[in-house]
N, C-alpha and C positions, 0 to 999 in steps of 0.2 A: 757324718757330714757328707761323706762321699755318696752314700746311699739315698738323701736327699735331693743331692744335686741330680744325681740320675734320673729320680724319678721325675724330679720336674723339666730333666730334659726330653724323657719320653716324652709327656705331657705337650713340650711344646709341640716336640715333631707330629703327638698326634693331631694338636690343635692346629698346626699350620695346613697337614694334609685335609682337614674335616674343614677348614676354610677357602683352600684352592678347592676343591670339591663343589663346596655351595658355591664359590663366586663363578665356578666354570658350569653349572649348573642355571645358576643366575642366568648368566649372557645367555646362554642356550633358549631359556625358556624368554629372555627379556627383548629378544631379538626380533626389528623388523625388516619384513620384507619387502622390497621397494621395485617395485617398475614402473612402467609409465604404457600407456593406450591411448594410442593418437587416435585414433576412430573414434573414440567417445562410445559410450553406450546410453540406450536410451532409455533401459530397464533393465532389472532384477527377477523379472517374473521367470520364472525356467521355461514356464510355456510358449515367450516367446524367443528363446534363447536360439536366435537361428544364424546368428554370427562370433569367431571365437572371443570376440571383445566384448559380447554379453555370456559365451559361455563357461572363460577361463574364470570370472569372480561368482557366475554362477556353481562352478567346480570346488567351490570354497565353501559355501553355504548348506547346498543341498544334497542327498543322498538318492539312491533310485533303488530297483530290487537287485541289479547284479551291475558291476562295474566292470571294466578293462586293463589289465597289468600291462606292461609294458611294452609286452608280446602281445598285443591283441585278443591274448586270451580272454576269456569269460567267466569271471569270479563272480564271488558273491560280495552283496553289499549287505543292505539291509535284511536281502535273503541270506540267512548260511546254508543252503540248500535247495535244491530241486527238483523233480522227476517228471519227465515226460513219459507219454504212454504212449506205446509203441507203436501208433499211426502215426505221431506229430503231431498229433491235433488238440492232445491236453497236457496243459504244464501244471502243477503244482508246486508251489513255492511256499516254505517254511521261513518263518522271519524268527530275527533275532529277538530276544526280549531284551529290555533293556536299553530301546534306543528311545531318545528323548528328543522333542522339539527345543528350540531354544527359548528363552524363556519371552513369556509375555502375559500381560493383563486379563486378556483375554480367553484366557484358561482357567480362570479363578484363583482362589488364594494360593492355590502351590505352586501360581506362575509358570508349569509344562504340564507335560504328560507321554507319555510312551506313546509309539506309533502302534495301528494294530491295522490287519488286513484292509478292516474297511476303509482306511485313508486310502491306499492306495485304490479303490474302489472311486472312492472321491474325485481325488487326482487325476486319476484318467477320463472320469466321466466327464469333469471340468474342462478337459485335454478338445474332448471330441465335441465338447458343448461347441454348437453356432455362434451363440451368444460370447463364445469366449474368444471366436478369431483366432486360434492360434495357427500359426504356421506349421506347428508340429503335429495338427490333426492327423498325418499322412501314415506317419508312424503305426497308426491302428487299423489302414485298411484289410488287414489281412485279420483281425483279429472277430471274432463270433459273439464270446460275450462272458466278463470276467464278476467273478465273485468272492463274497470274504467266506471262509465254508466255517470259521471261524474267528476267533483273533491274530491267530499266527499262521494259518492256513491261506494262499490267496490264490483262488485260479483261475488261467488264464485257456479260453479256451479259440481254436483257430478256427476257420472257415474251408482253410482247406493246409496242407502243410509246409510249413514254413520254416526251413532251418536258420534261417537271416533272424527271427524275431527276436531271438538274445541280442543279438547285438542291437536291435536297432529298441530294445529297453534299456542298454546302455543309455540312453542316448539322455541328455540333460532335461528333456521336453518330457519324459518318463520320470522327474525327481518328485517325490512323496510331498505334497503339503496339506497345513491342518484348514481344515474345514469354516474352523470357529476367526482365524486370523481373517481369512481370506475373506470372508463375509460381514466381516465387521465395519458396518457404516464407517466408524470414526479412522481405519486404518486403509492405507493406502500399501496394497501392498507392493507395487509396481517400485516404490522409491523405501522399502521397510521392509524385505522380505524376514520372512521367519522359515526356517527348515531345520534339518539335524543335523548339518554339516560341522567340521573339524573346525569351523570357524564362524562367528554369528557377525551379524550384522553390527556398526558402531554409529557411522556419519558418513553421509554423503551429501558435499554441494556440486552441485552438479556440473563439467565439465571444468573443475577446480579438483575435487581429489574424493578420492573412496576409502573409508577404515573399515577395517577386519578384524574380530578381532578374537584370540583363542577358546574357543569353547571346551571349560573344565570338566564339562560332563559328553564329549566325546567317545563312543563306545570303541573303534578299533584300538589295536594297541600294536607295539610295533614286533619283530619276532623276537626281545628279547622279553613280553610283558609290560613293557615300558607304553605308556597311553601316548596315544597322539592326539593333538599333533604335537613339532616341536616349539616350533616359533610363536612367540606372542601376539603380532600381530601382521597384515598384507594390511601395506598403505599403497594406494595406487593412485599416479597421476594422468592428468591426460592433455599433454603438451601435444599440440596439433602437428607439430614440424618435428619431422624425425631425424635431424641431424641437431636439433636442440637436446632432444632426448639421447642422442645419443655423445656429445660433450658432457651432459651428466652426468652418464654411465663411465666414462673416462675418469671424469673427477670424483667417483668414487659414491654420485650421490643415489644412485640406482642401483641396483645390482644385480640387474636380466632385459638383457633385447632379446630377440627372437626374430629372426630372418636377417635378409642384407636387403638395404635402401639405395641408391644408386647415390646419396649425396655421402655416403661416406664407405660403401663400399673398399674404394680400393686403398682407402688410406687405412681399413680395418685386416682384411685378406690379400693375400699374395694372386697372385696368378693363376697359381696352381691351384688353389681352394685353402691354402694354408693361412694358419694366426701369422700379422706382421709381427716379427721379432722384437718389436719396440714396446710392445702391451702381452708380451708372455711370461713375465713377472708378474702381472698384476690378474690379466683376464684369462678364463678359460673357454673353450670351445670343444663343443660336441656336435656331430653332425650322424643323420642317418636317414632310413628310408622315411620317405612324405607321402600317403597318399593320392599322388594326383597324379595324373598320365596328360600331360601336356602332346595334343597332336593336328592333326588335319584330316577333317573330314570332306570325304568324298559323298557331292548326292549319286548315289545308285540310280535314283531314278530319271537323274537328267540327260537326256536322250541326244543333245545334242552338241555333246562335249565331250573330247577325246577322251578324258578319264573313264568314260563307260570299258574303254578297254584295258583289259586286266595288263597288258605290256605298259601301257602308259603309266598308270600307278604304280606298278612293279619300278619300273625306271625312273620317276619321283622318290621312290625307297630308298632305292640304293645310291644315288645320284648326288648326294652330297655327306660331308666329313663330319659326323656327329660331336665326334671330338674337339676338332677345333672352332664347332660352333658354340660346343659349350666353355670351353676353354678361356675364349676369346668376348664371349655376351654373357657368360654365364659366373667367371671366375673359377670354373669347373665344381658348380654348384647343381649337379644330378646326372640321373646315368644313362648313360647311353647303349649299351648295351639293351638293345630293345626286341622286346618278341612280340604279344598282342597287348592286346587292352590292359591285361590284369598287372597292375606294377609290383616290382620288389615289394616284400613288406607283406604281402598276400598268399595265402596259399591255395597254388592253381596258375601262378605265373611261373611260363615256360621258360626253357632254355632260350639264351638270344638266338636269333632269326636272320635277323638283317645284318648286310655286311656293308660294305662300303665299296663300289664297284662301275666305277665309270666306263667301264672298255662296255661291261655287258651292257651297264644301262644306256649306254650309245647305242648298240646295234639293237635293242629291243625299241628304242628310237627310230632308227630307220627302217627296220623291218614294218612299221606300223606306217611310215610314210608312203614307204615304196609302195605297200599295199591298199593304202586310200589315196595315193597319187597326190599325195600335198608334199610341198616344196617348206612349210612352214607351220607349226602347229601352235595355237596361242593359248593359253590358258587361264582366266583370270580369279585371285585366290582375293578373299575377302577376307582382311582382318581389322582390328580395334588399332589407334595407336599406340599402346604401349608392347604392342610385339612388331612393332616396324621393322626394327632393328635386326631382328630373328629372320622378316618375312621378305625385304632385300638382299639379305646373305646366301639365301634357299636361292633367290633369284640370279646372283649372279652365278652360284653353283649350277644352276639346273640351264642356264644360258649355255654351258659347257657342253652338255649335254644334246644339242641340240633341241630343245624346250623354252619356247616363252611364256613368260607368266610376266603376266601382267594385277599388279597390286593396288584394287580396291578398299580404301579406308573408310572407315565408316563408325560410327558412334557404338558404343559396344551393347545400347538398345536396338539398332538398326539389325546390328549382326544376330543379335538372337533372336530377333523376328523373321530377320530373313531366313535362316536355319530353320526355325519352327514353322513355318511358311511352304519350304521345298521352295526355296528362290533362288538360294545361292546353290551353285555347281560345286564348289571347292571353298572349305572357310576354315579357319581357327578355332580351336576349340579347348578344350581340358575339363576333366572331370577330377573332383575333390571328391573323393568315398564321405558319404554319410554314415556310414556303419562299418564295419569291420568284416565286411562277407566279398568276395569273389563277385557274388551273383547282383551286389550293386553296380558293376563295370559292364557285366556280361547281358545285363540287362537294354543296353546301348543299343544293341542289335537285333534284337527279340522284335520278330515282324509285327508282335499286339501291339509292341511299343512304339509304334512311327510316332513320329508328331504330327499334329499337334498335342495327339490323346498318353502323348509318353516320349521319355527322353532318346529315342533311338531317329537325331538327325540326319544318319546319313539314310534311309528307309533303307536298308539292306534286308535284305528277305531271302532265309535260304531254307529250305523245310528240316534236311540234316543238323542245324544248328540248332531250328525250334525244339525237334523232336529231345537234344540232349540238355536245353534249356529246360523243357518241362519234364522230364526223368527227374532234373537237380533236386529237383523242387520237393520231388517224393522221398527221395532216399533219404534215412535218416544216418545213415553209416557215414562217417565224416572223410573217410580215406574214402569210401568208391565214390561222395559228391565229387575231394579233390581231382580223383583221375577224371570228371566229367566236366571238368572246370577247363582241368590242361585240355582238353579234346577241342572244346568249345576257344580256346583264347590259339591253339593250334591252327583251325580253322581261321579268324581272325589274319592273322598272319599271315595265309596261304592267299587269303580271297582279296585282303587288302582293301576292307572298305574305307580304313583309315591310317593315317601314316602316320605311325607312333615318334614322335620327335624323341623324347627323352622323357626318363621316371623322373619326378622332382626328388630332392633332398630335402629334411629339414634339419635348419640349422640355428643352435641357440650359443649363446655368449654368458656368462657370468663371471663375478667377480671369485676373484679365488680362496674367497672363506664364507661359499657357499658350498653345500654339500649334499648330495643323494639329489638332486633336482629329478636327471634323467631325461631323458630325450625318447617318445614314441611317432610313431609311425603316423597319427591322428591329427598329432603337434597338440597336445591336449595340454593344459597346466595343470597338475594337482600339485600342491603343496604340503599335503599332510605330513609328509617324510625329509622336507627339506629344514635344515638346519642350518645354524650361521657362526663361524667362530668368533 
């Protein structure tokens, strides 16, 4: 009798642990993911995915030939390999076998089929097609002319060499689609896309709500074997007002924001950049480097404005408290600690530079009076309204200083004509990196690049600069590009064509039985690896 009862007590314990198992199992794989996109998107096509609100659901669907970890590194995606030849000028890429379109009609009766070189042959051809408009043609200027050499072989070959063009095949406008979707009268793929991502397509009405929803036939797997993804499904809404969305997120009904809004900013963060104490029970927060070098540019070329002189810029530099500007307008959301163009998060951003120094930048002020014999020097700085706030602060700072600035506002079309133009003397400005390379920042200053033929508004032109810009470009060694990076953002710093404010941060929010999200440097969303308890 006694030997009964044991056994059916093992029994239970085993049956109770084999049911916590599948039912924690269950929730795992039955779990959705909820946020909300106030920008609305207006398409699914990766081709034209030129905003993160078409490129975060695009990040769910489609795959490309190498992706980005955390660290900005250069993995493989679709490729599990690659080798370039030792000019830079030929890639070869090996794909996986085994990766699959999501399913559809239009493939015939087995409803997919495996990807092979010549899609992505396809896909980029479609990329650079006229006919096709996309905004991401750009991506391929540097590129000669790629082939499938077979089905898993695909190369890519350059026109001249280019260490940036990994990253910029990162890039969601580079995701693989099939031929047969794409071209089928009856399907629209703009609102239906089809690709190999970790999640397919389910419903979307438009400017009401987006499903996602797990793809069973996903090829990565996670590092224990385990397939991904984990979550059943990404439901995404798109409430226009981000203080609705983010009541939501409070009640528990979303579960990821992504940045700070000014309508609930401080009732979410402290002063300091910290979670208020009220919601750290419930929400978690991650913050880290962003991207984007928010600053002021200087035109070099305008002949008739004190900034032409290296003491007056220098004295703009140093001439106010980065600190308490971020502190105080920013909730101390980025850093200050500032060298050249290239931000944290980069490699080839220097040691900080700039200090904080009103004695000096006073008499580098009147040194420049006494010697042009002005009693009063005026300066007028052009920005958008939504850095007002930032662009009277500098002013009453740089008032101290002996410096007036005087603040032109203007439609933030106005402003970027006027910059591309050579009209404004002094303007606001920030660059968001497209790619993961140094030499997208560095680019800013490259004398080919003035505008209106290329992004370098402030026209600074200095041939020391060009000379170590077009070296970057050759070397394939990744440690002697970096030291040619640091030289070149060194420079930057020294010459001061522009006055770096601060490195942005990025910062996301979730609920606290989210798990693995993670936070990069791009502000990128993947989800393949996030999980829900």
């Amino acid at each position: 009798m006694k030997s009964i009862i044991y056994y059916i007590s093992i029994l239970c314990v085993v049956f109770t642990v084999y049911s916590c198992q599948n039912k924690r199992d269950k929730n795992e794989r039955g779990a959705v993911f909820r946020y909300n996109e106030s920008s609305n998107i207006q398409t699914l096509d990766p081709a034209f995915a030129r905003s993160m609100a078409i490129i975060w659901p695009c990040n769910q669907l489609f795959n490309g030939l190498v992706q980005l970890d955390d660290q900005l590194n250069v993995v493989g995606d679709i490729a599990q390999s690659w080798k370039a030849s030792p000019d830079g000028l030929t890639y070869d890429f090996t794909l996986r076998q085994g990766v699959y379109f999501h399913p559809h009609s239009a493939f015939g009766p087995k409803q997919t089929r495996a990807v092979t070189a010549s899609d992505f042959v396809y896909s980029l051809d479609r990329l650079t097609d006229a006919r096709t408009a996309s905004p991401g043609a750009w991506i391929m200027q540097k590129v000669k002319r790629y082939t499938a050499l077979n089905d898993t072989v695909f190369r890519l070959e350059l026109k001249e060499s280019f260490p940036a063009i990994l990253g910029l095949l990162s890039m969601r406008y580079a995701s693989v689609v099939p031929r047969e979707v794409v071209e089928d009268s009856q399907h629209d793929f703009r609102t239906h896309p089809i690709g190999t991502g970790p999640f397919y397509f389910k419903f979307w009405e438009e400017n009401v709500k987006l499903i996602l929803r797990r793809n069973p036939r996903y090829f990565e797997k996670d590092e224990k074997g385990v397939q991904l993804p984990y979550l059943e499904s990404v439901a995404i809404t798109f409430l226009p007002d981000k203080q609705s969305a983010f009541l939501q997120f409070i009640q528990g009904k979303l579960d990821f924001i992504s940045g700070l809004d000014p309508s609930y900013k401080d009732d979410l963060i402290t002063l300091e950049g910290q979670l208020q104490e009220k919601y750290q029970p419930v929400v978690q927060m991650e913050t880290g480097p962003y991207l984007n070098t928010e600053y002021l540019g200087f035109n070099m070329e305008e002949k008739q404005s004190a900034i032409q002189d290296k003491r007056i810029r220098q004295a703009l530099n140093m001439g106010f408290d980065r600190e308490k500007m971020i502190k105080h307008l920013r909730s101390g959301m980025g850093t200050t600690q500032v060298g050249g163009i290239i931000p944290k998060g980069l490699k080839g951003n220097i040691q900080p530079k700039v200090r904080y120094d009103v004695t000096t930048a006073k008499a580098l002020v009147e040194e420049y009076k006494k010697e042009y014999k002005q009693s009063k020097v005026v300066i007028a700085l052009s920005t958008n309204a939504g850095y007002l706030d930032i662009a009277e602060y500098l002013q009453r700072e740089w008032q101290k200083i002996g410096l007036t600035v005087e603040i032109d506002v203007m439609p933030p079309a106005t402003l970027r004509q006027g910059m591309a133009s050579g009209k404004i003397a002094f303007f606001r400005g920030s660059w968001i990196a497209d790619y993961p390379d140094a030499e997208n920042y560095l680019s800013l200053f490259y004398s080919k690049n003035k505008a209106p033929n290329g992004p370098n508004y402030t026209f600074f032109s200095n041939t020391g600069y060009d000379q170590l810009y077009e070296k970057a470009l050759q070397v394939t060694d990744q440690k002697i590009r970096e030291q040619l990076y640091e030289q070149m953002d060194q420079l930057i710093a020294e010459e001061v064509p522009a006055l770096i404010l601060f490195y942005d941060q990025a910062v996301r929010f979730s609920r606290k039985d989210i798990r693995q999200l993670g936070i990069n440097p791009m502000n990128n969303l993947f989800l393949k690896k996030v999980s829900k308890d």
